[in-house]
C-alpha atoms as a printed R data frame, in Angstrom:
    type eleno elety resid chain resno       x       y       z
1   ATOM     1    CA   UNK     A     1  95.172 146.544 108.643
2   ATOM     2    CA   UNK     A     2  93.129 145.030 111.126
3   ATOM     3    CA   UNK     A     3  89.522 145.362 111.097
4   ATOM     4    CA   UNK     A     4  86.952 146.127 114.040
5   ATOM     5    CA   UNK     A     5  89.070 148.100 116.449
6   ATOM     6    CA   UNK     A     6  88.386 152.307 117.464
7   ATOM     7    CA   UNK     A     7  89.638 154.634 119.283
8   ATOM     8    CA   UNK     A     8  88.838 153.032 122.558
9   ATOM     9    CA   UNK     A     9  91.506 150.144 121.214
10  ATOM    10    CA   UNK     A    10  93.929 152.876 119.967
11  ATOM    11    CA   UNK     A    11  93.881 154.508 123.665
12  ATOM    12    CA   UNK     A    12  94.215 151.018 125.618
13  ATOM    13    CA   UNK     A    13  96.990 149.174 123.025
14  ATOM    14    CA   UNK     A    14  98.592 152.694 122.164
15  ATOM    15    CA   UNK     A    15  98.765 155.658 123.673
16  ATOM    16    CA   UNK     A    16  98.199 154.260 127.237
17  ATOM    17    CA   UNK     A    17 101.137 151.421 126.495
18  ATOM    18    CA   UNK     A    18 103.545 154.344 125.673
19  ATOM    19    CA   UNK     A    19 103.754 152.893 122.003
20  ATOM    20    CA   UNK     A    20 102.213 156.677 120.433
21  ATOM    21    CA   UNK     A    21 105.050 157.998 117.745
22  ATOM    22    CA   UNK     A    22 103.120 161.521 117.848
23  ATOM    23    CA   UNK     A    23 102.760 161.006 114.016
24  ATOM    24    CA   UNK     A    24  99.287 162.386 113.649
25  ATOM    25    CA   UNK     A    25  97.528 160.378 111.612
26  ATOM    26    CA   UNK     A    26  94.338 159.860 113.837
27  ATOM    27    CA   UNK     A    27  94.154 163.430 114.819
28  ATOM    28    CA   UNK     A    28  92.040 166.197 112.222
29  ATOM    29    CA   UNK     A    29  89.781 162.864 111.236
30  ATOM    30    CA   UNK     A    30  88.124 162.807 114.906
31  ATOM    31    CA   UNK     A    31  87.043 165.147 116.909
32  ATOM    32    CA   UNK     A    32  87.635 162.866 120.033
33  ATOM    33    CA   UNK     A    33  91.395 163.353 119.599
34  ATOM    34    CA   UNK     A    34  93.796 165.776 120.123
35  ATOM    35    CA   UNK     A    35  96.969 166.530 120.259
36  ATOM    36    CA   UNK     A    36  99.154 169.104 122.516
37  ATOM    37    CA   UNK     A    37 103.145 169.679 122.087
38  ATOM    38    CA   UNK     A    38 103.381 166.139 121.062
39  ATOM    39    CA   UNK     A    39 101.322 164.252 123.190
40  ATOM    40    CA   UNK     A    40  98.164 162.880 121.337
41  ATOM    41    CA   UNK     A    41  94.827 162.141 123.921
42  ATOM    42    CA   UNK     A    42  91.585 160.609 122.879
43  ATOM    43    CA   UNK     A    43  89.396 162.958 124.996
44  ATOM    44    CA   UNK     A    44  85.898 160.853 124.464
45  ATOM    45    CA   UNK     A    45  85.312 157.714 122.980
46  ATOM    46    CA   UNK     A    46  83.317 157.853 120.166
47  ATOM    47    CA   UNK     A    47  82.128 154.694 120.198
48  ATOM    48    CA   UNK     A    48  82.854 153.894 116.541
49  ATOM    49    CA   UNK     A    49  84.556 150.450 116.758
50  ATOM    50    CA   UNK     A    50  86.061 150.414 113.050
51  ATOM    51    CA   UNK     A    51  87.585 153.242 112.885
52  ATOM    52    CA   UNK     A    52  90.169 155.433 110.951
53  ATOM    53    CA   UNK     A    53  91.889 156.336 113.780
54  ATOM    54    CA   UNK     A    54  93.144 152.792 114.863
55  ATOM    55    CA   UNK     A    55  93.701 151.377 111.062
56  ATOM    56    CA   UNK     A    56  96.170 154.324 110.365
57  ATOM    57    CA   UNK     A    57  98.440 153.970 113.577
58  ATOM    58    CA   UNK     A    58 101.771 153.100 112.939
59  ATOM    59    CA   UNK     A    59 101.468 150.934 115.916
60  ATOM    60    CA   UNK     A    60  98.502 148.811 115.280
61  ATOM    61    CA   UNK     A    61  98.710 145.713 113.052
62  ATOM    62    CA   UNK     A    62 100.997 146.671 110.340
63  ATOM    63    CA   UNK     A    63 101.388 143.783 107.157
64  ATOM    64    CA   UNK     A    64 105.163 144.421 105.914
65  ATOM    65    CA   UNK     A    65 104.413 141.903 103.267
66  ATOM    66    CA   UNK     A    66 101.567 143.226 101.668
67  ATOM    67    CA   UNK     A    67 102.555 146.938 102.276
68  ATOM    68    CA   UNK     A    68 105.704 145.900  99.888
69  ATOM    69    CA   UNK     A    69 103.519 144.279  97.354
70  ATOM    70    CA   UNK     A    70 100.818 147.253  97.348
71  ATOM    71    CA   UNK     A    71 103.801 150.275  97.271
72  ATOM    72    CA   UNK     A    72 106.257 148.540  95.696
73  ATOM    73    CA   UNK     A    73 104.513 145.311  93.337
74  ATOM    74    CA   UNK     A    74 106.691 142.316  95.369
75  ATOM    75    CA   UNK     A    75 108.118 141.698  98.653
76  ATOM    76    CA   UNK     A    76 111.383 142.754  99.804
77  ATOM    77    CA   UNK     A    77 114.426 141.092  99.013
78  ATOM    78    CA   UNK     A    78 116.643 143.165 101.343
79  ATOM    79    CA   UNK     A    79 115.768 142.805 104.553
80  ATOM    80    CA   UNK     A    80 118.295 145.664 105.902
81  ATOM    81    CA   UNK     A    81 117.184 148.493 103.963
82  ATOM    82    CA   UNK     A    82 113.787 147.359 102.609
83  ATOM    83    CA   UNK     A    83 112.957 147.759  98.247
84  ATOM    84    CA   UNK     A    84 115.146 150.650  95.916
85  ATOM    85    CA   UNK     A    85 115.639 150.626  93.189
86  ATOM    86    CA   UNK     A    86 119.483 152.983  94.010
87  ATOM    87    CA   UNK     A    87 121.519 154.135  96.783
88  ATOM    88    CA   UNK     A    88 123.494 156.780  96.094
89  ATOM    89    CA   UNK     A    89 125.208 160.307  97.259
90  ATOM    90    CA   UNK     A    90 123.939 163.263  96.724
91  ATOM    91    CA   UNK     A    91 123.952 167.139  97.133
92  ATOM    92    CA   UNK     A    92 121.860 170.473  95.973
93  ATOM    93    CA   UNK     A    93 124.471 172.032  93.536
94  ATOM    94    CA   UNK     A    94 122.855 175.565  95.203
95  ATOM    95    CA   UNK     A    95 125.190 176.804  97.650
96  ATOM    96    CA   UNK     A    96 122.475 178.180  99.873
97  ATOM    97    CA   UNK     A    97 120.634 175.240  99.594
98  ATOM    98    CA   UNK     A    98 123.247 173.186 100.936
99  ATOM    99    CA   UNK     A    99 124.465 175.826 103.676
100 ATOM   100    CA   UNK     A   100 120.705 176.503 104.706
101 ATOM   101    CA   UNK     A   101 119.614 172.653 104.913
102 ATOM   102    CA   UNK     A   102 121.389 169.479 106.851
103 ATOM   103    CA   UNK     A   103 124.077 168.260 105.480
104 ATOM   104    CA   UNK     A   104 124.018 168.158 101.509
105 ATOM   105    CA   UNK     A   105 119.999 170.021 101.124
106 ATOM   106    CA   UNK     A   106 118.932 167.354  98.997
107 ATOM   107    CA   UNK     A   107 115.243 167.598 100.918
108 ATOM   108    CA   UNK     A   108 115.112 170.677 100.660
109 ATOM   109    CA   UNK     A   109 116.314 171.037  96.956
110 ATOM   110    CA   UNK     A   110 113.604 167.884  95.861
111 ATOM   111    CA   UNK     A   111 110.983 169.135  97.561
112 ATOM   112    CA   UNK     A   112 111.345 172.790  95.992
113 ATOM   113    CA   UNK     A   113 112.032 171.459  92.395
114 ATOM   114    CA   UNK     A   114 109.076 168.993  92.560
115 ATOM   115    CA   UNK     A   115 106.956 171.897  93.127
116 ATOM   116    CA   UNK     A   116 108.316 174.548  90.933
117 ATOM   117    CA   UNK     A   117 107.672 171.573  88.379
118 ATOM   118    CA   UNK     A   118 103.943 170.927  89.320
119 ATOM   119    CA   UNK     A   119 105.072 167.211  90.050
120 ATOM   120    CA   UNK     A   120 103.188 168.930  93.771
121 ATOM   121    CA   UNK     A   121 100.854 171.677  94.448
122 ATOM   122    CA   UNK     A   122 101.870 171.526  98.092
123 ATOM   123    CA   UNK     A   123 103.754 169.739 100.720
124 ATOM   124    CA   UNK     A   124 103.703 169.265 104.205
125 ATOM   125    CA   UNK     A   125 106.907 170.303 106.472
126 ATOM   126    CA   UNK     A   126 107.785 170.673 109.933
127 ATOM   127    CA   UNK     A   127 109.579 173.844 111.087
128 ATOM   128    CA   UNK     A   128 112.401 173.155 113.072
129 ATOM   129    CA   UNK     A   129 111.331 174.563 116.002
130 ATOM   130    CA   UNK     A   130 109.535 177.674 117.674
131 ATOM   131    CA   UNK     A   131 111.075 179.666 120.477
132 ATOM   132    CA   UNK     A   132 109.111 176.844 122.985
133 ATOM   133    CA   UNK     A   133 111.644 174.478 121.119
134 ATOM   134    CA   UNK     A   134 108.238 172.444 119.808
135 ATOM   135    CA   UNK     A   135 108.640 172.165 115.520
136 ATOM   136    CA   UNK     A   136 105.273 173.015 114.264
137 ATOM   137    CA   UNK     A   137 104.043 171.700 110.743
138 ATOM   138    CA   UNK     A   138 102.864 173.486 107.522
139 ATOM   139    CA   UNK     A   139 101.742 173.047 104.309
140 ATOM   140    CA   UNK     A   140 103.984 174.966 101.893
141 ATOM   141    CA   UNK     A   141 102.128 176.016  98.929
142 ATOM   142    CA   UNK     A   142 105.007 178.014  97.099
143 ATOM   143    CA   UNK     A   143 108.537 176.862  96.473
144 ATOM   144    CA   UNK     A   144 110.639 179.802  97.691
145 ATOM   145    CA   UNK     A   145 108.845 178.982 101.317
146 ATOM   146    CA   UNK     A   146 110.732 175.213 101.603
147 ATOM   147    CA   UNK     A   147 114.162 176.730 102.866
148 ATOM   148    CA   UNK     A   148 111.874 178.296 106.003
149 ATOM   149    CA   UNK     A   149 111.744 174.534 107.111
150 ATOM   150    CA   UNK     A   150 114.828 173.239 106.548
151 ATOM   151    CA   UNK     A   151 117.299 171.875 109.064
152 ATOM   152    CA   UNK     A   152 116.717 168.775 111.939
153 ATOM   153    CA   UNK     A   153 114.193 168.462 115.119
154 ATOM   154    CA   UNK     A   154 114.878 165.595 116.466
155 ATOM   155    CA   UNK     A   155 111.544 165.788 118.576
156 ATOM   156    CA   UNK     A   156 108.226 164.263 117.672
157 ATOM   157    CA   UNK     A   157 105.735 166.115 116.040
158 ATOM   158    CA   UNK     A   158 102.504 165.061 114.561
159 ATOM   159    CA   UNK     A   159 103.222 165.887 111.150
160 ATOM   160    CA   UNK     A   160 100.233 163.988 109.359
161 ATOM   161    CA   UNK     A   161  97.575 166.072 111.786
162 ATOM   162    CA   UNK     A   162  98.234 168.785 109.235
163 ATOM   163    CA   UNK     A   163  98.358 166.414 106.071
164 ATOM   164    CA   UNK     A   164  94.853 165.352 107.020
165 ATOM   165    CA   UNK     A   165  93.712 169.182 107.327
166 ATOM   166    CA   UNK     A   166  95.389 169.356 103.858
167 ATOM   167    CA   UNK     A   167  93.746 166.718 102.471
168 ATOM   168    CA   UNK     A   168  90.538 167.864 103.294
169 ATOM   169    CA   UNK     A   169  91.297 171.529 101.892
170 ATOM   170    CA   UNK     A   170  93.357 170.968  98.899
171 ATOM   171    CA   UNK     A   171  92.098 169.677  95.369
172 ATOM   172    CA   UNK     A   172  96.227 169.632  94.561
173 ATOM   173    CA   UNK     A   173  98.532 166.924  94.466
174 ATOM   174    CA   UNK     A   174 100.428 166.644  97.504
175 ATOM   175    CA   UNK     A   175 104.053 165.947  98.722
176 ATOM   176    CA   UNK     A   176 105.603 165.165 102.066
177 ATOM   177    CA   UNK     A   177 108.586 164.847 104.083
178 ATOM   178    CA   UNK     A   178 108.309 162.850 107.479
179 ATOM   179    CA   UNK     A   179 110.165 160.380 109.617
180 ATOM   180    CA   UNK     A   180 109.901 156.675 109.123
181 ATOM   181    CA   UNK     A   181 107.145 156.188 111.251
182 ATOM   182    CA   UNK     A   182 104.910 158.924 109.826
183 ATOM   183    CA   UNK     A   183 105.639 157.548 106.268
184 ATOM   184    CA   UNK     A   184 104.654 154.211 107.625
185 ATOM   185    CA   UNK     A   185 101.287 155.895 108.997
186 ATOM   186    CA   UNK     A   186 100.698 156.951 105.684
187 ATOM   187    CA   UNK     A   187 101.175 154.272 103.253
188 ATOM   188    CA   UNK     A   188  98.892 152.360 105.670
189 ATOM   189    CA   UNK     A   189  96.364 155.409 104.856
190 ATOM   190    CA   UNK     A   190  96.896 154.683 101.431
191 ATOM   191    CA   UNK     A   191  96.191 151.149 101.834
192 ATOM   192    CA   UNK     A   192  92.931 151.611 103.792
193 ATOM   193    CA   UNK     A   193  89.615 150.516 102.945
194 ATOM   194    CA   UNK     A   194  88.670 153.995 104.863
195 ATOM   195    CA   UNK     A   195  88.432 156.984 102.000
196 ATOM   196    CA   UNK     A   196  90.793 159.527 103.413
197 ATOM   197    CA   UNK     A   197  92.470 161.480 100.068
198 ATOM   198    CA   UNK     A   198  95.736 160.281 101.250
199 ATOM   199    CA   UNK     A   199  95.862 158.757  97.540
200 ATOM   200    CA   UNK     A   200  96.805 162.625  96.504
201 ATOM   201    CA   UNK     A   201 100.032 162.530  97.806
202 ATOM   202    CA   UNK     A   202 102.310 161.865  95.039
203 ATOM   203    CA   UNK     A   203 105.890 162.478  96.808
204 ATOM   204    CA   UNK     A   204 106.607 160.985 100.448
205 ATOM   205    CA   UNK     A   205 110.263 162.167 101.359
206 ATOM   206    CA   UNK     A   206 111.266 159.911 104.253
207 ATOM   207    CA   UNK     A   207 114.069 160.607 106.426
208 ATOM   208    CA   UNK     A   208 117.115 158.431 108.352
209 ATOM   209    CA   UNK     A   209 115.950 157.854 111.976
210 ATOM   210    CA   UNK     A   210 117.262 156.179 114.741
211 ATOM   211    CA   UNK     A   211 114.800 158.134 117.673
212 ATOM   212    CA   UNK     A   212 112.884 161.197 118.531
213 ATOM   213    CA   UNK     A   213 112.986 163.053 121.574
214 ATOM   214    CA   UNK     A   214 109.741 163.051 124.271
215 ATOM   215    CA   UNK     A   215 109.355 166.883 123.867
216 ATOM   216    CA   UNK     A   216 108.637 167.530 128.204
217 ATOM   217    CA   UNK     A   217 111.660 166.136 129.591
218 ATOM   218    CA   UNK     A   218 113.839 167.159 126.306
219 ATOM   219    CA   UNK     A   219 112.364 170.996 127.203
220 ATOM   220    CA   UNK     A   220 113.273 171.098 130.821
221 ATOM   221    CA   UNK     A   221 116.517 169.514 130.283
222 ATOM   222    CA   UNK     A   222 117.628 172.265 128.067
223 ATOM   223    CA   UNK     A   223 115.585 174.926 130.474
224 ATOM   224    CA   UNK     A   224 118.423 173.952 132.641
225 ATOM   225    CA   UNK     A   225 121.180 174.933 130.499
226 ATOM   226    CA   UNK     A   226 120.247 177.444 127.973
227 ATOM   227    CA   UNK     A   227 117.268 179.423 127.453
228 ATOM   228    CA   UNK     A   228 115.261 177.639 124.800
229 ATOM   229    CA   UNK     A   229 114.484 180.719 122.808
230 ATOM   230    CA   UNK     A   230 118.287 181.326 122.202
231 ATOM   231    CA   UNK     A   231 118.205 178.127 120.214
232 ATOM   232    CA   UNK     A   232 119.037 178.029 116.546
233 ATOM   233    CA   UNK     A   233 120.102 174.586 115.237
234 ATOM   234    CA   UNK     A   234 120.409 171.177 116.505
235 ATOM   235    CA   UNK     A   235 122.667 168.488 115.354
236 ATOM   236    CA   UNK     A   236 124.019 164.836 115.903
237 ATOM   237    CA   UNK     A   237 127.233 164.598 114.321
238 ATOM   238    CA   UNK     A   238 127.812 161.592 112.623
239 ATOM   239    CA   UNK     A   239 129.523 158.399 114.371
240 ATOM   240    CA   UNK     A   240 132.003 158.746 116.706
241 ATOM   241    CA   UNK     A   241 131.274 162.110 117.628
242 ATOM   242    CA   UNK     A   242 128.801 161.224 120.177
243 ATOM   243    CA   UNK     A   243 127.019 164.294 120.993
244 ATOM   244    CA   UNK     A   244 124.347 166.483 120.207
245 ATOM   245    CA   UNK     A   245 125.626 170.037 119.157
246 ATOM   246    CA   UNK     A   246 123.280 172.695 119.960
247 ATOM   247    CA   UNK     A   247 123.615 176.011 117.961
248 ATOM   248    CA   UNK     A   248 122.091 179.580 120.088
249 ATOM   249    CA   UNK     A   249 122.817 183.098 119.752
250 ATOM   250    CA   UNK     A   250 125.537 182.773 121.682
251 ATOM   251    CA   UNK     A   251 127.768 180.123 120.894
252 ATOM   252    CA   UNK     A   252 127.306 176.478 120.540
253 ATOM   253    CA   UNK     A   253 127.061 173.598 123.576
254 ATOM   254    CA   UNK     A   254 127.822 170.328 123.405
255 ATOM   255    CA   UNK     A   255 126.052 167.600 125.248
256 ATOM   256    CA   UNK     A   256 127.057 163.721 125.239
257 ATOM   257    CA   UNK     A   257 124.073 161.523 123.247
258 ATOM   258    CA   UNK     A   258 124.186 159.218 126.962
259 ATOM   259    CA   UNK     A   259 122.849 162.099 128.849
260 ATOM   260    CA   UNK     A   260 119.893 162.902 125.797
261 ATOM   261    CA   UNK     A   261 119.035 159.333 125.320
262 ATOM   262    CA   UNK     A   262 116.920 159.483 128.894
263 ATOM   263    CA   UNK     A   263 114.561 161.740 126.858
264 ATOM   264    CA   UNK     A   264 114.018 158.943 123.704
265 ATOM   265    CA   UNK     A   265 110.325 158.452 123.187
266 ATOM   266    CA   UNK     A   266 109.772 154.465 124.434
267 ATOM   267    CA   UNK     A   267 107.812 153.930 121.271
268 ATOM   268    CA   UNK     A   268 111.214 154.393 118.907
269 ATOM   269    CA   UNK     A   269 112.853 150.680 121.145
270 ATOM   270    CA   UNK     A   270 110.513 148.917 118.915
271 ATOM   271    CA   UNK     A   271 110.567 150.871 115.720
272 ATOM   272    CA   UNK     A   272 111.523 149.000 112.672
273 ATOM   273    CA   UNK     A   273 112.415 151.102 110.052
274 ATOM   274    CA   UNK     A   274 115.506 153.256 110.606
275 ATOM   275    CA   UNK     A   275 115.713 154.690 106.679
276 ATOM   276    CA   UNK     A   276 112.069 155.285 105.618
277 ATOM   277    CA   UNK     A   277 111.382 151.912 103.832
278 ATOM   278    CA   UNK     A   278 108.262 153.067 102.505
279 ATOM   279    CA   UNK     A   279 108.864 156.552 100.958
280 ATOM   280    CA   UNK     A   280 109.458 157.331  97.408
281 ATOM   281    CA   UNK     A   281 112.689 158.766  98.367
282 ATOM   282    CA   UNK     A   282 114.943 158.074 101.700
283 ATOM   283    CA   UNK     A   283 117.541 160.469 102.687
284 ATOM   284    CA   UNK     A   284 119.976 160.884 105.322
285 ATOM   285    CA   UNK     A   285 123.817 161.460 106.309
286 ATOM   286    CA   UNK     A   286 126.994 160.489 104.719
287 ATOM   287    CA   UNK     A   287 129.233 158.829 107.551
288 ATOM   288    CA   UNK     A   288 132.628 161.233 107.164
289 ATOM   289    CA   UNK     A   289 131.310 162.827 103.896
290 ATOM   290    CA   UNK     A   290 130.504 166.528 105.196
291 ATOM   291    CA   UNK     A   291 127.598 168.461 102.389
292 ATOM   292    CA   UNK     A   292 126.490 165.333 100.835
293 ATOM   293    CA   UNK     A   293 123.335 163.026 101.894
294 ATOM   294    CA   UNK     A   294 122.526 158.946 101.224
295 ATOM   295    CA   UNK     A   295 119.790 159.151  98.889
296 ATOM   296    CA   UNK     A   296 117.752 155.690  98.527
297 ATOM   297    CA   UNK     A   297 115.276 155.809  95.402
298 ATOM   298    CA   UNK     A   298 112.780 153.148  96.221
299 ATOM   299    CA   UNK     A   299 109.625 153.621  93.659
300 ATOM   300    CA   UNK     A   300 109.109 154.808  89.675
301 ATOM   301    CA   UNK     A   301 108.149 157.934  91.169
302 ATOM   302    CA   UNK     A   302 110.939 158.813  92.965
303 ATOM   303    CA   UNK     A   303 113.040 157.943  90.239
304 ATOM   304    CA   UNK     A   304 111.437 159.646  87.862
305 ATOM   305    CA   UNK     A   305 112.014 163.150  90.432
306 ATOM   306    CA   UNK     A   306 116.170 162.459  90.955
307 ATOM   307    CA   UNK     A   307 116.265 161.725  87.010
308 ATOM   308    CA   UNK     A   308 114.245 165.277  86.164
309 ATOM   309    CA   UNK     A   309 116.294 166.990  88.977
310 ATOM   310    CA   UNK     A   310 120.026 165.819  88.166
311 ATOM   311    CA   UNK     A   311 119.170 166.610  84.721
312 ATOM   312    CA   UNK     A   312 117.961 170.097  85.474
313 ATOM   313    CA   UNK     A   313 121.130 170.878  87.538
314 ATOM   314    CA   UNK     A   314 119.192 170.894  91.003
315 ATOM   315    CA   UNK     A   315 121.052 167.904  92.582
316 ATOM   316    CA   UNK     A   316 124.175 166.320  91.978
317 ATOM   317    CA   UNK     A   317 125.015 162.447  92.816
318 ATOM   318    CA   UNK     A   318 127.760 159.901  93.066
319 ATOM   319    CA   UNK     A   319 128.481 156.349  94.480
320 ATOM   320    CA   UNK     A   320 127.833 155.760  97.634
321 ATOM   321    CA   UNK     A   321 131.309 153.827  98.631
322 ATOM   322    CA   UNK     A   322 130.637 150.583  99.445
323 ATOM   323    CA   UNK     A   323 132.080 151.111 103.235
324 ATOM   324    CA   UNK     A   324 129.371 153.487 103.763
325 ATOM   325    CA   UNK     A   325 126.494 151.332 102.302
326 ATOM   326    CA   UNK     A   326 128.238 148.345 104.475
327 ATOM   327    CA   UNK     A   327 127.759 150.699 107.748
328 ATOM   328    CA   UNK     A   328 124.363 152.264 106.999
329 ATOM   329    CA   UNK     A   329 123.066 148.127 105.509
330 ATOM   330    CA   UNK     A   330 124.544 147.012 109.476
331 ATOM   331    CA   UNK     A   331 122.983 150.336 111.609
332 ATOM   332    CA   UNK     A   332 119.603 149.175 109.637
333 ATOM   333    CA   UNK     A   333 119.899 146.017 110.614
334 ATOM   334    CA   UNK     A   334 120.912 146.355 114.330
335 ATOM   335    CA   UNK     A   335 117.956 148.410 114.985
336 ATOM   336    CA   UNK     A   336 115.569 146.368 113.346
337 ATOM   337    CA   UNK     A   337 117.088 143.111 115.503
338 ATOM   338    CA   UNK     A   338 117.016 145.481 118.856
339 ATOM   339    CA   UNK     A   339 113.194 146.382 117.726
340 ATOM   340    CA   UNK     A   340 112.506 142.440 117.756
341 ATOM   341    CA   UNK     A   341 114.274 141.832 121.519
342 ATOM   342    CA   UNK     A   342 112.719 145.180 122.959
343 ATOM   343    CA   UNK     A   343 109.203 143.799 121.206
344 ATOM   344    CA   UNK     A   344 109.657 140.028 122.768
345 ATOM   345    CA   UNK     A   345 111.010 141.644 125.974
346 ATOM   346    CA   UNK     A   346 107.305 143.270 126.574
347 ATOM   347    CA   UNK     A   347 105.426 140.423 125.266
348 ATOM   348    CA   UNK     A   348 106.976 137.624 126.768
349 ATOM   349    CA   UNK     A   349 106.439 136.028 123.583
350 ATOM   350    CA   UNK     A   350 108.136 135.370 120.603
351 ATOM   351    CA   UNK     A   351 105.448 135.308 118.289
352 ATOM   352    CA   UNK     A   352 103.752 138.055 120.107
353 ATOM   353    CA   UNK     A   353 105.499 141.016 117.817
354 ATOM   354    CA   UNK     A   354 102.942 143.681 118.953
355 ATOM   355    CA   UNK     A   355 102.168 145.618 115.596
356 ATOM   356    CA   UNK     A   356 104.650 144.178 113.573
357 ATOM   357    CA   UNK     A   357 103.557 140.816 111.023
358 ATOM   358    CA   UNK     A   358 106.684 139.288 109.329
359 ATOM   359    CA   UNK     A   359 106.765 136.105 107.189
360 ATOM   360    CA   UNK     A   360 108.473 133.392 108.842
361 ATOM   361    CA   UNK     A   361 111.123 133.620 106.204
362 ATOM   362    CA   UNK     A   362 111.625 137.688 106.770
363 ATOM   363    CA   UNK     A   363 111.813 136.444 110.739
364 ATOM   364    CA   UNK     A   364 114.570 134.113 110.132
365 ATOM   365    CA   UNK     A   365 116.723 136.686 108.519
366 ATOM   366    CA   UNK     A   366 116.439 138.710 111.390
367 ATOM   367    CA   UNK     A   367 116.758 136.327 113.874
């Protein structure tokens, strides 16, 4: 959203300042930039000094006002959990759905139904992980592959490096399912006055996120304890657990979240969105509620999948109890207020907010 900068910019105000979210976006549309593990390099500077690369950051000038009114027609009026339209519960009413995915499989269960029912062609997923622990994304261009990608990471990866090979391959609609800050990345794709085919994707799946894990340190920590390989799931209980649960061939260790939290990418202290503000759909946990997820239906679109789906006996919903949307409506709302001190605390200056622009009224809220 901010006109005349290139990669040069994105490598001084970005990557070099630690802000990089690994999301992708700028890597597959230059050549100058790469990506390894989850660390994203520009390798040359191009010299192009409007470029792609810098306008689709999620850490470069980002508008929250006008990316409500061009996704969603107005400006928010919640300022803890951005536009919906609902919050609900939900669950995949397929037992192996639910067993196979995290928590109730309602990703997993949407993103298969949507393309069984040509709402997509194709999606983009991340794998869990390899046996190097790193999650590697696909595009999924049957529905019987989605359950191969199901389950948590919980480190970076840049997702939208393999939308943008997508969109230059596909002539399908497309769907995807990525963390806040990827979604972010692409609505701001969407918005640009760069041609990129972004405009394809018709389903953006965002999920809950408080942080993702540098993948380096992450890897040697667990080198340390458990061979990598041996690895099969990964979990953060819900509140107060307190720990991160990891799953291997052999059993399953338990490590306290105070010793992982060394390992949290600096770039997630001044993230903004914990629940995907600007997918079609948000999902995450249910606070005490084991097999079911929050949903959050936030455009027509969205609405227009859950309404298809719970009438076609793929998902099943319920109220959210109000407790539960009083927690999650606070957790949003802390983060975003610890995103604004960690944001003035490397500026020195209030009204220095890095990428972020607020309205004065959306400030006060939060202030």
């Amino acid at each position: 959203m901010e006109a005349g900068k290139g990669s040069t910019d994105l490598e001084k105000e970005v990557l070099n300042a630690g802000l990089c979210t690994s999301c992708g976006a700028c890597v597959g549309i230059c050549p100058y930039i790469k990506v390894v593990k989850d660390r994203v390099a520009v390798i040359e500077p191009c010299g192009i000094t409007d470029g792609k690369c810098y306008d689709f950051c999620p850490r470069t000038l980002t508008d929250i006002s006008e990316l409500d009114r061009r996704i969603f027609g107005q400006e928010r009026s919640d300022s803890s959990l951005g536009p919906y339209i609902s919050i609900e519960m939900a669950q995949a009413k397929d037992s192996k759905t639910r067993n196979r995915g995290q928590y109730g499989g309602v990703v997993s269960a949407l993103t298969a139904y949507a393309m069984s029912k040509g709402e997509i062609g194709a999606t983009v997923l991340t794998k869990p992980f390899n046996e190097s622990l790193m999650p590697t994304s696909v595009l999924v261009e049957d529905s019987s592959q989605v359950l191969s990608c199901a389950g948590s990471n919980y480190i970076a990866s840049a997702t939208l490096a393999r939308l943008n090979e997508a969109m230059k391959q596909q002539t399908v609609s497309l769907g995807i399912v990525g963390m806040p800050c990827q979604i972010l990345a692409l609505r701001k794709m969407q918005a640009s006055k760069h041609e990129n085919g972004s405009k394809e994707v018709k389903l953006a799946i965002g999920l809950f996120c408080t942080w993702a894990l540098s993948y380096k340190s992450f890897h040697e920590f667990l080198k340390g304890k458990i061979n990598p390989s041996q690895i099969k799931r990964l979990d953060i209980p819900p509140p107060p657990a307190n720990k991160l649960v990891v799953v291997t061939e052999a059993g399953t260790l338990e490590f306290p979240l105070d010793e992982i939290r060394e390992f949290v990418k600096p770039t997630c202290g001044i993230c903004f969105d914990m629940t995907s503000e600007f997918a079609d759909l948000s999902v995450g946990m249910v606070e005490g509620v084991d097999d079911w997820n929050t949903l959050i239906v936030r455009t027509p679109e969205g609405k227009m999948i859950i309404d298809k789906a719970k009438e076609d006996g793929i998902i099943e919903t319920k109220p959210l109890p109000e407790a539960n949307l009083s927690h999650l409506r606070e957790a949003s709302l802390l983060k975003k207020k610890r995103a604004l001190d960690e944001i003035v605390k490397r500026t020195g200056d209030k009204n220095n907010l890095l990428y972020l622009r607020l309205s004065d009224a959306e400030l006060r809220k939060l202030r």
